[in-house]
N, C-alpha and C positions, 0 to 999 in steps of 0.2 A: 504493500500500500504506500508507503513510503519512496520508493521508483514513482508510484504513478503519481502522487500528488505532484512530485520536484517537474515532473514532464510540463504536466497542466499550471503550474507554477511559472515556468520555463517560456511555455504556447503564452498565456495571458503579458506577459513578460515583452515580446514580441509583436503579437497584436498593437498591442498601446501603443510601442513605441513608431512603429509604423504609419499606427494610425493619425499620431501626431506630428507624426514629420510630414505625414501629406496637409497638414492646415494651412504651412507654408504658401500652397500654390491655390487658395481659396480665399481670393481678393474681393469678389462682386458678388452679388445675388444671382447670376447667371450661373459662376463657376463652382458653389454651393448647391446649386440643383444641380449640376450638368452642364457642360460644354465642348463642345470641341472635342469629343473621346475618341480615343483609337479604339483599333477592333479590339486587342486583348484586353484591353480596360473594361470593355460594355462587356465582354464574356462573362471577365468574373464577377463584376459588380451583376450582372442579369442571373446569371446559375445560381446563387444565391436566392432567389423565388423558388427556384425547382426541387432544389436541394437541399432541406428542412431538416427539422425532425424527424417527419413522416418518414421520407427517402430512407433513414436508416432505421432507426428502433419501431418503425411503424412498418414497412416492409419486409425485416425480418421476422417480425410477428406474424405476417401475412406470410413468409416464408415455413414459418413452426405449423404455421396450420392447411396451407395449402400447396409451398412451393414454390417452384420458380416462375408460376401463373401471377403470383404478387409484384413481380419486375414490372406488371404493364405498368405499375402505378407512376415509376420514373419515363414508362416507353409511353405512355399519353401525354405526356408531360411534352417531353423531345417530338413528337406527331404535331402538338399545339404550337410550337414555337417556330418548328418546319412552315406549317402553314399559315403563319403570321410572316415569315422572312417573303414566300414564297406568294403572296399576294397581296398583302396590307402594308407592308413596310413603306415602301414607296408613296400610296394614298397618305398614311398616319404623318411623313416626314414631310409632304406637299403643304400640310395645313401649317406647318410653322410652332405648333406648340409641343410645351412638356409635358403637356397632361394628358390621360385619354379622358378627365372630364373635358376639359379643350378642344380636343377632337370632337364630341360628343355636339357642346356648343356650336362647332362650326356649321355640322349639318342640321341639328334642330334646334337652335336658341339656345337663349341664354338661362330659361327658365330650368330646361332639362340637366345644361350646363351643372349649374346648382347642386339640383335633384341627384345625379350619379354621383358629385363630388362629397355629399353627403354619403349614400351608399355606401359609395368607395371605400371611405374613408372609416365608416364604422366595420365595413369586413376587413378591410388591413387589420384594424386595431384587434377586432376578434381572435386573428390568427398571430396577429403579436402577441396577447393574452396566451395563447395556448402554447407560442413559443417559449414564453416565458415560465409556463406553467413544468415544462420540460428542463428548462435549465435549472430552474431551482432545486426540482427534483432530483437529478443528477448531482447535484454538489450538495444537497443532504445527504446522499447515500454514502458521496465520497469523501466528506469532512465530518459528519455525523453534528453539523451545524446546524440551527433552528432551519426550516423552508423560509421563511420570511428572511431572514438572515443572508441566505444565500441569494435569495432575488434580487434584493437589494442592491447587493457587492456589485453583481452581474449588471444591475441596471446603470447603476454608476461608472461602469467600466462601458458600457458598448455607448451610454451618451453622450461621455466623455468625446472619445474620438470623432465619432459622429456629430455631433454638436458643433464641435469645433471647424471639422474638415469637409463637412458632407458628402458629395459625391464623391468625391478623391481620395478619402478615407475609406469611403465605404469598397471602393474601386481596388485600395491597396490594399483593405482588410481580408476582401475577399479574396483576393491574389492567394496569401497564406491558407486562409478555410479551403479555399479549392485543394490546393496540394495536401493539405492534411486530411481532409476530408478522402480524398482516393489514396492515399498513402498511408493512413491509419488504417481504412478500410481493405486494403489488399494485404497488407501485413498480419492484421485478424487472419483473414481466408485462409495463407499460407499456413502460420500456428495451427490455426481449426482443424485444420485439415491433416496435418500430422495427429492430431488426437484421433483420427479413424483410420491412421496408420498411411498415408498418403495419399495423393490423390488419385492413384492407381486403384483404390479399393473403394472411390466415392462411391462410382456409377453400380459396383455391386453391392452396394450400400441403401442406397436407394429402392433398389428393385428388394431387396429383403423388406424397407421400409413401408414399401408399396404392399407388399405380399401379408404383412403384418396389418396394416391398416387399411388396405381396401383404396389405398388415396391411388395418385397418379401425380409426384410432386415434383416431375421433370416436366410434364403436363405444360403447355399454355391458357388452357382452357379452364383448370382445375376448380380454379376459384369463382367461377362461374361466369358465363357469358354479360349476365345482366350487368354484373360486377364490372366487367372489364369494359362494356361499351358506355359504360356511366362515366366509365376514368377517361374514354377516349373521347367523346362530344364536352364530357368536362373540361379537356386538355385541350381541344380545337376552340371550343368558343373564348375558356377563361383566359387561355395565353394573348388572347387580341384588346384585354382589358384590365389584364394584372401591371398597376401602376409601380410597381417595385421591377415587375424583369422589365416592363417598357421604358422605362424613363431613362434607362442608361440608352438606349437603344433612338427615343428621340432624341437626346444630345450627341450623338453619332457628328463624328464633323463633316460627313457626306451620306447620302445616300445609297453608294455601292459599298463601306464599310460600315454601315446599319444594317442590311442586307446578309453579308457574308457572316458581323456577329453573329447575328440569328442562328443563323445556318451552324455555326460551330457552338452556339449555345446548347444545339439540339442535340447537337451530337455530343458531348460533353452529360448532358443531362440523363439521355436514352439511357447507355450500359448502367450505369452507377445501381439499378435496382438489380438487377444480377448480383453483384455481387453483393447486398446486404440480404438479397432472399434468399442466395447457397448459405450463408452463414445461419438464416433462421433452421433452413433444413440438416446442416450439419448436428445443431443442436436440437433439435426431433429424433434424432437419430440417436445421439446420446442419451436423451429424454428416456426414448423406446428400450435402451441398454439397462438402465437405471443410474447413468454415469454422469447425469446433468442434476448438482446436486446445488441446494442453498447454502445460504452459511451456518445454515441450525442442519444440516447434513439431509437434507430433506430433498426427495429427487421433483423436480421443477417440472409443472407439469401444465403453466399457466404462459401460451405465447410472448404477454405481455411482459413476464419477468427472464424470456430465454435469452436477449443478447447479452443481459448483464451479467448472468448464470453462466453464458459461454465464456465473457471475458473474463472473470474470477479464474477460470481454469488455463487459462495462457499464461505466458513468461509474464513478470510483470514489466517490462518493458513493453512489448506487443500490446499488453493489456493498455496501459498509460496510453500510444500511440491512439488505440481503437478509441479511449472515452475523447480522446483530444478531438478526434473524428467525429464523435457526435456533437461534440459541442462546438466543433467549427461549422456543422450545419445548422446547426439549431442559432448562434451568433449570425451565420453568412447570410440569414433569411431577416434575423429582429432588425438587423441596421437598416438595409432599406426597408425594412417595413415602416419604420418611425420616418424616415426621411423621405418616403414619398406620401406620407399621410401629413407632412406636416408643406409638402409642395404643395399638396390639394388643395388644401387650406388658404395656403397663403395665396393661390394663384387662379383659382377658381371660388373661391365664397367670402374672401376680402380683397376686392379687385380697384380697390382706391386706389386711385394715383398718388403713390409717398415715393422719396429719393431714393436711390440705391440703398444707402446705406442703411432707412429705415429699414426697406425690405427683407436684407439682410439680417436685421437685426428680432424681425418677426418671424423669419424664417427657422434660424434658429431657436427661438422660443416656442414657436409649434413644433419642431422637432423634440426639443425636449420634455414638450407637455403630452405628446402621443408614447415616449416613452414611460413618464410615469403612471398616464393613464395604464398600459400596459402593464407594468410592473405590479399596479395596485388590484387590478382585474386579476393577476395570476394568482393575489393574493387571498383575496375574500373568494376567487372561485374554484382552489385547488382543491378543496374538500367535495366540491357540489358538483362532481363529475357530470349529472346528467343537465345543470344548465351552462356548464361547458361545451360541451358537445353540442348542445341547442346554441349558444354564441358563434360557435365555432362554424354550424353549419351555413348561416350566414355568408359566407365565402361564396358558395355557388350562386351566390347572388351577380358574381360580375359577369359569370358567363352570358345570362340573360339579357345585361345591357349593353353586350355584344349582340344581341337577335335584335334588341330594338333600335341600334344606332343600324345596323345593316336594313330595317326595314325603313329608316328613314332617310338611307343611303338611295332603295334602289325600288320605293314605293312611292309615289308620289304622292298620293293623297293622305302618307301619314304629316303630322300635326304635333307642334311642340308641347300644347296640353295634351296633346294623347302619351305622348312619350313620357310625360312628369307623371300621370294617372296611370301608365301603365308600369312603369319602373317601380313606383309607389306599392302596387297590388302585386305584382311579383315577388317584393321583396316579402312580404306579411303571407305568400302563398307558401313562400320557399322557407319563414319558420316554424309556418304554422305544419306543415308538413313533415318535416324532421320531429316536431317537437309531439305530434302526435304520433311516429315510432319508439320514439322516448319512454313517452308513457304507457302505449299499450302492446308493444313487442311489435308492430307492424307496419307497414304506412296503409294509410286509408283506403286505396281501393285495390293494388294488387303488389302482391310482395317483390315483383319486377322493378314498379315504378319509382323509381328512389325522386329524392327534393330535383339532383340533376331532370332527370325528365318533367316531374312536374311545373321547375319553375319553368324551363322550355317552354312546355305547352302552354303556362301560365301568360310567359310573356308575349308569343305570337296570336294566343287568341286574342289578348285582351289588346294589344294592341291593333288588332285589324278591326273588332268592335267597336272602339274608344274610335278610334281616326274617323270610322261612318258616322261616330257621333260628333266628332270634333273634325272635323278633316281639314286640310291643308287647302286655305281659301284662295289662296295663289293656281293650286293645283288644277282645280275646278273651273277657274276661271280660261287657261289654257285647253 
């Protein structure tokens, strides 16, 4: 334990310092949000959205229980981002702004503008909450310090940099989390995999595991179709609305290296669930041996606690690398999260004309208030799992006002009040809908339909009803 703490000692150590040397080149309210980026800048500051918490300790869970079918959750991901390079980049970088509320405004008003920015802004915060909720956790388990305690420290440290350096920080922070984040992670795998005697004996490891369980955990399919087409229309629509990977991507200092980002963000994103879902299924394996034990010697039998159960059992160097891994994802994701929720803010729902320097100086203050919002959500919600998850689910709420900026893209008779009424009724469809799985083990009409389909269908109906009622007086008149 002692190895591992000096490591993550060592990581945090680093970070900071990094993070502080990029404040240096953060002079104006422009180069605080974004400007002028090259492509390996927007990579890492954007992979950072993809590559979460979920990506590792949420995918090898899905790994423990299903397999390598849990990968799609980073391969929808990398699909979403492809198809944002590969059609929207261009249009998103044509309108001039840093926001996709911005975007939003340009083709339906300014009232809509608003409307998303609000949204937006409270589903970042959500999944910041839950980032947070993750980091805390993890540094209780591994300093045996209060959870409040530990959020804290963490909060302090990722505003710090952030605060200070914004995009350029966030840009140089990720740099680091990328590389540790797949170098902690492959490092696991190798170890892991010596504890089933190499990787010569996986794939007959597996098939015993299969023969034993009935599963199929080399399977793509495994984890269920519904499952995996939910991850993939989630990962098509939400990549063209997630203000944290976009916004490095509109400060692109062209348009053909916003483009190429993309493209190498996708691809950087895709694998990374491979290898946190072999580690979930290494340790099923162990699981099924009796060899996956706790610290009260007790063999682990719950997905949610097997990657921690597997790193315990590595050198503890490997082990220190693996937690540094999670907590470069779970940090690569809170930074822009606060700092495109606090661009929202500032650039879309306080849109007064004040000096640079004001700007600047607002800018940074909503960055830091989206962080302690965060930190204090992780705090009063870390017990109340099931209104976490109802927070949390919130998220798929951007995918949606990607369906209705594209219907007021390429509908003519949609209408700025439809798009405010129907963003509106989406979002309240899309918690009412989780939050009624929550409660009764199900969603309300068929166990297929997750909140992804419903708010879909939520948004396109009501937006093509809403526009007949409100429709686009311009439109009419041509």
């Amino acid at each position: 334990m002692g190895a591992t703490v000096a490591i993550l000692v060592l990581y945090f150590i680093v970070v900071i310092a990094v993070g502080l040397l990029a404040t240096r080149r953060t002079k104006n309210s422009a180069a605080f949000h974004g400007a002028q980026m090259g492509l390996f800048a927007i990579v890492c500051a954007s992979s950072g959205e993809w590559l979460g918490g979920t990506a590792t300790t949420g995918v090898a869970e899905y790994g423990f229980l299903y397999g390598m079918s849990g990968a799609w959750y980073t391969v929808a991901n990398g699909i979403g981002v492809m198809f944002l390079a590969l059609f929207f980049t261009k249009l998103y970088r044509s309108t001039g702004c840093i926001t996709v509320p911005g975007i939003v405004g340009k083709f339906l008003g300014q009232k809509a503008k608003s409307v998303s920015a609000a949204l937006l802004i409270i589903a970042m915060l959500a999944v910041g909450v839950s980032q947070m909720v993750a980091a805390g956790k993890l540094g209780q388990s591994l300093t045996g310090l209060s959870f409040t305690t530990c959020c804290l420290a963490f909060t302090v440290i990722f505003i710090a940099y952030t605060l200070l350096g914004g995009m350029q920080s966030v840009a140089s922070t990720n740099t680091i989390h990328l590389f540790v984040m797949y170098g902690g992670m492959l490092f696991a795998l190798f170890f892991a995999l010596s504890l089933l005697g190499g990787a010569g004996s996986f794939q007959s490891d597996v098939g015993q595991l299969n023969a034993s369980t009935g599963g199929d955990f080399l399977g793509m399919t495994a984890i269920g179709l519904p499952k995996v087409s939910s991850w993939i229309i989630s990962g098509l629509l939400g990549a063209c609305t997630a203000q944290a990977g976009i916004q490095p991507v509109l400060a692109a200092k062209d348009v053909p290296t916003a483009k190429r980002a993309c493209i190498l963000t996708a691809l950087v994103t895709a694998p990374f669930g491979f290898i946190t879902a072999a580690l979930g299924i290494i340790a099923r394996i162990l699981s099924e041996r009796g060899q996956l034990l706790d610290s009260a010697g007790q063999v682990v039998t719950d997905g949610k606690l097997a990657l921690m159960a597997l790193i315990d059992q590595l050198p503890s160097v490997a082990g220190g690398l693996t937690l540094a891994a999670i907590l470069a994802a779970i940090l690569s994701t809170i930074s822009p999260i606060i700092l495109s929720a606090g661009t929202m803010f500032v650039k879309d729902i306080c849109r007064g004309r004040t000096s640079d320097a004001a700007q600047l100086k607002l800018s940074r203050l909503s960055t830091a208030a989206a962080g302690v919002i965060c930190s204090l959500g992780a705090i009063l919600l870390v017990d109340n799992g099931a209104i976490l998850d109802l927070v949390y689910s919130a998220y798929a709420l951007r995918g949606t006002i990607f369906v209705i900026l594209l219907m007021g893209l390429f509908w003519k008779r949609s209408s700025e009040k439809a798009a405010c009424y129907s963003m509106i009724f989406t979002a309240v469809v899309s918690v009412c809908w989780a939050g009624v799985r929550l409660v009764t083990g199900s969603y309300p009409i068929a166990g297929w339909l997750t909140e992804t389909y419903a708010s879909v269908i939520a948004a396109v109906a009501s937006m093509l009803v809403l526009s007949l009622i409100y429709p686009n007086r311009g439109a009419l008149k041509d």
